[in-house]
Backbone as CSV, one residue per row, in Angstrom:
resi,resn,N_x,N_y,N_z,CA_x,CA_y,CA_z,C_x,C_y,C_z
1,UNK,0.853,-1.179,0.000,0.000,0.000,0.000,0.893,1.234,0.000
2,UNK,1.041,1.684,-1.114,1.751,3.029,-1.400,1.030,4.204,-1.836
3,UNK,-0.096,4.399,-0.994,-0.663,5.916,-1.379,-1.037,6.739,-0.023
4,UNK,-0.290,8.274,-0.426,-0.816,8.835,1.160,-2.285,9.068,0.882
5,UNK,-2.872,9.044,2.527,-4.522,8.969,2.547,-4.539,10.611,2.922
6,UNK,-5.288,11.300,2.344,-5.942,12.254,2.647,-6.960,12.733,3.191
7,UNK,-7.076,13.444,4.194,-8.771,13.759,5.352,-9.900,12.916,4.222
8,UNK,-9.694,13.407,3.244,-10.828,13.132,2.526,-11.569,11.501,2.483
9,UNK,-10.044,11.215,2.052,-10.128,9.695,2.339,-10.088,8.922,3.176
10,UNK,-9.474,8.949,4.422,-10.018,9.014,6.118,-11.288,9.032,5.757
11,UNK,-12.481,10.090,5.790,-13.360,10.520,5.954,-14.414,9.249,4.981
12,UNK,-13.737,9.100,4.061,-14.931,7.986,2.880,-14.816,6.324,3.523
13,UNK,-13.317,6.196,4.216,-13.077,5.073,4.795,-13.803,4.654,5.948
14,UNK,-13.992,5.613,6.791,-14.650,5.911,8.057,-16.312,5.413,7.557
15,UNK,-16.991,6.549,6.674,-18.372,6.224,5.871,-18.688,4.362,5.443
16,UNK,-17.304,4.187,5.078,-17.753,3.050,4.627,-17.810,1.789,5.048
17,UNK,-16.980,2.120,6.300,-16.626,1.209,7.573,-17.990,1.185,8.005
18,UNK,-18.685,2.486,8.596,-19.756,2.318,9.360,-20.978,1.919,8.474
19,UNK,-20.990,2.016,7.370,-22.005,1.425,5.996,-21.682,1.270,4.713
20,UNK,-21.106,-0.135,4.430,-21.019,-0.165,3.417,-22.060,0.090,2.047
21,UNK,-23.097,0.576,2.609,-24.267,0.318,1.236,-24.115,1.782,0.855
22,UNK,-23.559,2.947,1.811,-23.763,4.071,1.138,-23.716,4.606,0.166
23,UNK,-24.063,5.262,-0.891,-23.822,5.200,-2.196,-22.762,6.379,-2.377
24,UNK,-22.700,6.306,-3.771,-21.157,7.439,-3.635,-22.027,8.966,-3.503
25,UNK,-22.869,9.071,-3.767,-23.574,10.220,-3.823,-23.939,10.912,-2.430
26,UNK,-24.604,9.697,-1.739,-24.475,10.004,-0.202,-23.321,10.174,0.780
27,UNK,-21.840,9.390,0.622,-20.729,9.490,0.850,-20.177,10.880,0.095
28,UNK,-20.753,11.435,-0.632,-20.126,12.943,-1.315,-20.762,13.802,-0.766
29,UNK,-22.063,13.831,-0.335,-22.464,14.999,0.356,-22.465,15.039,1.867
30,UNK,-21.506,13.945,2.717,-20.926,13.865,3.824,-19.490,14.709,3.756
31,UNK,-18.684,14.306,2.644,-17.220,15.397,2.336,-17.507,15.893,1.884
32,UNK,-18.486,17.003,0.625,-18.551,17.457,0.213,-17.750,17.418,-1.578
33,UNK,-18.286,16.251,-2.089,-17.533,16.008,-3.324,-19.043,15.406,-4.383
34,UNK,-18.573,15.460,-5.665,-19.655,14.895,-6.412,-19.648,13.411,-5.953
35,UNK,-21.062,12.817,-6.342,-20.664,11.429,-6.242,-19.823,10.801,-6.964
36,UNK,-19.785,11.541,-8.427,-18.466,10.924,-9.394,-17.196,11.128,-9.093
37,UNK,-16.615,12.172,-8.233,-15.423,12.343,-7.688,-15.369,10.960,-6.499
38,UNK,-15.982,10.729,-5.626,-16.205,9.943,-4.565,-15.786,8.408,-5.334
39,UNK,-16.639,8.049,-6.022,-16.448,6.940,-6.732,-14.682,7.173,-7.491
40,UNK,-14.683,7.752,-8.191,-12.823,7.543,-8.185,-11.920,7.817,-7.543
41,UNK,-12.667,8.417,-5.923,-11.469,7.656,-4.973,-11.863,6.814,-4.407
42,UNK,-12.804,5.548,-4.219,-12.626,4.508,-4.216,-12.149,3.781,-4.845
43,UNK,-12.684,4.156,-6.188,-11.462,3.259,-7.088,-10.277,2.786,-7.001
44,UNK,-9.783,4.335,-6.945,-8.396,4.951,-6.321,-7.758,3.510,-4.907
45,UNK,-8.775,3.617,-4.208,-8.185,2.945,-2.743,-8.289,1.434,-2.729
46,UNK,-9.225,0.997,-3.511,-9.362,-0.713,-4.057,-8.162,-0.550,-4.511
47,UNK,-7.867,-0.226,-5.901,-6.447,-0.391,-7.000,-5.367,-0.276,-6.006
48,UNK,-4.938,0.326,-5.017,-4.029,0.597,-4.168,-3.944,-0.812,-2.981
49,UNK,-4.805,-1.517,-3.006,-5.326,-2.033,-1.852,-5.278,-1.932,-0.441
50,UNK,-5.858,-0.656,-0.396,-6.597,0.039,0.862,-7.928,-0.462,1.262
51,UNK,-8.849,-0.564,0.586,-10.214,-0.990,0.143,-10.139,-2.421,-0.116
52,UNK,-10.308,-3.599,0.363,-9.455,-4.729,0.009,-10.849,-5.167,-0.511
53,UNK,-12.338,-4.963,0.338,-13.771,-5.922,-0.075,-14.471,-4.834,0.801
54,UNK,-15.897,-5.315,0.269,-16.690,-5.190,1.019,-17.719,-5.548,1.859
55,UNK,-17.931,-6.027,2.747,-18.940,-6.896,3.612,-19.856,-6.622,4.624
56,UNK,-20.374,-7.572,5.557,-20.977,-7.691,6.541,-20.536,-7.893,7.395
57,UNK,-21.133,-7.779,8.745,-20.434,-7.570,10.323,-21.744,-8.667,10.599
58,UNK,-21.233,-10.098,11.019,-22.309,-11.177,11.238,-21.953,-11.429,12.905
59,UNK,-22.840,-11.237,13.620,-23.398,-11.356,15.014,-23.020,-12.438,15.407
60,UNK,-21.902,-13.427,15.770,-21.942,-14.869,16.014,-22.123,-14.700,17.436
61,UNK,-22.967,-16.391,18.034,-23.246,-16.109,19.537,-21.706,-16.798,19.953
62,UNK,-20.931,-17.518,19.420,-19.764,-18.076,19.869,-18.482,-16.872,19.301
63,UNK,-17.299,-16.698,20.115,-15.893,-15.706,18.851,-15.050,-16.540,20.064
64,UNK,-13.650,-16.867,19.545,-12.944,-17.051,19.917,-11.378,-16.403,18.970
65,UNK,-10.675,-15.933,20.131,-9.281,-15.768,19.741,-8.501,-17.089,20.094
66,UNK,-8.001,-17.311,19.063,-7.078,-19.107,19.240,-5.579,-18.756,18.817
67,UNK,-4.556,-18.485,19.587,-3.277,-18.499,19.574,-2.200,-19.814,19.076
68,UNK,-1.807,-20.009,17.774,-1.005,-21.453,17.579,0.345,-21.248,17.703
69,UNK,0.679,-22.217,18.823,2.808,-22.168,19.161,2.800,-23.565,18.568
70,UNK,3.891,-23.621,17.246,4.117,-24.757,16.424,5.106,-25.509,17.209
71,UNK,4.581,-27.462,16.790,5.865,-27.769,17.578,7.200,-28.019,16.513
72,UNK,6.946,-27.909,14.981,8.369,-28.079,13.969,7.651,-27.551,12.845
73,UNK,8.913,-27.086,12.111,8.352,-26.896,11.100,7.808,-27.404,10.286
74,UNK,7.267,-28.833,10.225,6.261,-29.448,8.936,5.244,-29.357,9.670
75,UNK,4.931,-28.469,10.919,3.202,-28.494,11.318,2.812,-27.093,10.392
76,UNK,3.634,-26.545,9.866,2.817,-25.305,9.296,1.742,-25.663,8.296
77,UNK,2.729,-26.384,7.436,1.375,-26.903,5.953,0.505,-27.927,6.278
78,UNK,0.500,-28.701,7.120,-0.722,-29.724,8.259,-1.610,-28.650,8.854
79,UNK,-0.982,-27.143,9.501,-2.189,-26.337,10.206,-2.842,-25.547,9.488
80,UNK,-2.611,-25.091,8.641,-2.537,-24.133,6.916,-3.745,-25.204,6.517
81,UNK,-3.276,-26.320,6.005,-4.769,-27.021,5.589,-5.827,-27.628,6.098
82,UNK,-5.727,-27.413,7.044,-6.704,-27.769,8.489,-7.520,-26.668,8.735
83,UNK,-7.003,-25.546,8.887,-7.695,-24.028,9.134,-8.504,-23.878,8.004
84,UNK,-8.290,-24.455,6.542,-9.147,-23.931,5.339,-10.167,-24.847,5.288
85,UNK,-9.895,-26.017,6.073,-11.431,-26.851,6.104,-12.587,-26.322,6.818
86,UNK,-12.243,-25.768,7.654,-13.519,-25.055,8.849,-13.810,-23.687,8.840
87,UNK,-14.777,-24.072,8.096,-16.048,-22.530,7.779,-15.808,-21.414,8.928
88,UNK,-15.925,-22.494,10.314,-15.949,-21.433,11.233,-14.971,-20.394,11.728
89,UNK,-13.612,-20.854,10.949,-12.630,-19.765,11.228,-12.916,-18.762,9.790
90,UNK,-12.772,-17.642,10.670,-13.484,-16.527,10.105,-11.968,-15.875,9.410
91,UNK,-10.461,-15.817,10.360,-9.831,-15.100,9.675,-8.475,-16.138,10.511
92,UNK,-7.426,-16.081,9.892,-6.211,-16.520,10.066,-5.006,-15.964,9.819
93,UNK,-4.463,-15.403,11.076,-2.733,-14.995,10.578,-1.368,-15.390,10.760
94,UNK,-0.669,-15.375,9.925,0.888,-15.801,10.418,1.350,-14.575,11.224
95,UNK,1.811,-14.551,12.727,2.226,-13.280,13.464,3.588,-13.218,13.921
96,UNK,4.462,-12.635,14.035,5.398,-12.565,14.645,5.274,-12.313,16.064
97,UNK,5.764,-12.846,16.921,5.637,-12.865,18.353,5.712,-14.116,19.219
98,UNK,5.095,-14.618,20.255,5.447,-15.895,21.134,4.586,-16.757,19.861
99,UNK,3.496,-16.480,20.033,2.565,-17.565,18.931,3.195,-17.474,17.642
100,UNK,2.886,-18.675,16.696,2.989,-18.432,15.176,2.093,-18.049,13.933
101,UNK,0.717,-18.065,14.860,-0.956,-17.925,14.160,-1.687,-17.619,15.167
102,UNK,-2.432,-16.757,14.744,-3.794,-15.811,15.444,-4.619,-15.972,14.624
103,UNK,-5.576,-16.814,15.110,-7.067,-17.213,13.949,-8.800,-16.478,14.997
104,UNK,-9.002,-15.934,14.291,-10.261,-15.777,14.813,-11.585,-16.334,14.206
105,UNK,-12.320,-17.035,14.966,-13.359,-17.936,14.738,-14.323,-17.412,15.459
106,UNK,-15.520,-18.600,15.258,-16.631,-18.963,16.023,-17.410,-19.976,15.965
107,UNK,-16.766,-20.744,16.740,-17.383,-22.512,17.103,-17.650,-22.313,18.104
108,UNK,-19.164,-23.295,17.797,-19.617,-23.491,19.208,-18.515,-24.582,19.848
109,UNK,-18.956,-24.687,21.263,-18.395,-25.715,22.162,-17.886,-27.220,21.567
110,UNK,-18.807,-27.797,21.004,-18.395,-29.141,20.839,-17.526,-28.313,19.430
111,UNK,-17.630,-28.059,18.332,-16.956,-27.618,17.150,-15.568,-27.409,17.618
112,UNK,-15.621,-26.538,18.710,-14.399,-25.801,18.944,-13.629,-26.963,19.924
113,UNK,-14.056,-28.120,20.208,-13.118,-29.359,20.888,-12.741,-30.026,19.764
114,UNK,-13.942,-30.218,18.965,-13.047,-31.190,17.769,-11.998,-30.412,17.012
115,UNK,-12.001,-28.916,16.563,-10.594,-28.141,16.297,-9.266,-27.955,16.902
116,UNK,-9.866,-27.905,17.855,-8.652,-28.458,19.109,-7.943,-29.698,19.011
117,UNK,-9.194,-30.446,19.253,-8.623,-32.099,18.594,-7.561,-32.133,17.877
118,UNK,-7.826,-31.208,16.852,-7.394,-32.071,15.337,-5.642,-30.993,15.369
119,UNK,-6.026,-30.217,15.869,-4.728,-28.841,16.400,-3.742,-29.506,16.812
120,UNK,-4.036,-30.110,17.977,-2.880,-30.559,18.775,-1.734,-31.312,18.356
121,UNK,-2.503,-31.991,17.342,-1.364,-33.302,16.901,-0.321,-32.099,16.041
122,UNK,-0.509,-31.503,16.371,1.169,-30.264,15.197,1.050,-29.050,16.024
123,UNK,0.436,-28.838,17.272,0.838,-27.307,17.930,-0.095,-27.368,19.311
124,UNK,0.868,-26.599,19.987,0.274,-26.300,21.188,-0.338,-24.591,20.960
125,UNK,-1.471,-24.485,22.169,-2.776,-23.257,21.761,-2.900,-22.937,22.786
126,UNK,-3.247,-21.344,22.975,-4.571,-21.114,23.397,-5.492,-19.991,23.159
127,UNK,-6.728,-20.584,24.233,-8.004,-19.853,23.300,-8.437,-18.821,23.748
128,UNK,-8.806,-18.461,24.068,-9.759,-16.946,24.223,-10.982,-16.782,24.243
129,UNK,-12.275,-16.941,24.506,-13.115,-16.996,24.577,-13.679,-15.437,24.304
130,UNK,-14.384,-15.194,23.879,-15.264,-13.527,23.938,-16.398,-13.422,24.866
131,UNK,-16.404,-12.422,26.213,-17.749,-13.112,26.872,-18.465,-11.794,26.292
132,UNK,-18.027,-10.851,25.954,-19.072,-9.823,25.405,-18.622,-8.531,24.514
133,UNK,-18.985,-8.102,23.190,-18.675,-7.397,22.579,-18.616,-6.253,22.774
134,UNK,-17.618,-5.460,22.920,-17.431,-3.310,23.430,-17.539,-2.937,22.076
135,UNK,-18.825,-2.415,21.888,-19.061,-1.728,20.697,-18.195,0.097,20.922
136,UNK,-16.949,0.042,19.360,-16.636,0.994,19.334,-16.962,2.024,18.210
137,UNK,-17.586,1.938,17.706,-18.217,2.886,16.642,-19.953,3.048,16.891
């Protein structure tokens, strides 16, 4: 990502964070731009990949943060294809720090033992549970 962001664009990022459906027309008369200006700086911030997608914010009654410490290196491509079988992990990262992966999910109870299950045999974990969401926007 090599483009400086400008208030402006702060400002459309912010809009679009809190609703993605806004249209560019309505997002222009929040900054004060046409909607056709608005629309080519989104453009602008997709092509850059600033703007990577756009989606939904889905309510799960289960979230867990799951921390993976590998025990060698051939558990990476065993945990790598294990993580892409289950729907319920929502996002997965390689991190630098004590852990080697930060996955965020949402399995229920029994789901989230059999992932565990299947975890262990290539890494030691742990989980995190969410007991309640701090809405910040």
């Amino acid at each position: 990502m090599n483009i400086e962001l400008d208030p402006i664009d702060l400002k459309i990022i912010e809009l679009l964070k809190q609703d993605s459906r806004l249209s560019h027309k309505e997002i222009g008369q929040c900054v004060h731009r046409t909607g056709q200006a608005v629309g080519a700086r989104i453009a602008q911030l997709m092509d850059a990949g600033v703007i990577k997608n756009y989606t939904i914010a889905i309510k799960y009654e289960h979230k867990q943060f799951i921390q993976l410490f590998m025990n060698d290196q051939q558990a990476f491509i065993e945990v790598e294809r294990l993580v892409k079988q289950y729907q319920q992990v929502d996002e997965c990262f390689k991190i630098l720090g004590n852990a080697c992966y930060m996955i965020v999910s949402h399995f229920n109870p029994s789901q989230l033992n059999e992932f565990i299950e299947q975890l262990s045999k290539w890494c030691r974990y742990s989980v995190e549970t969410v007991m309640r969401e701090i809405e910040t926007t």
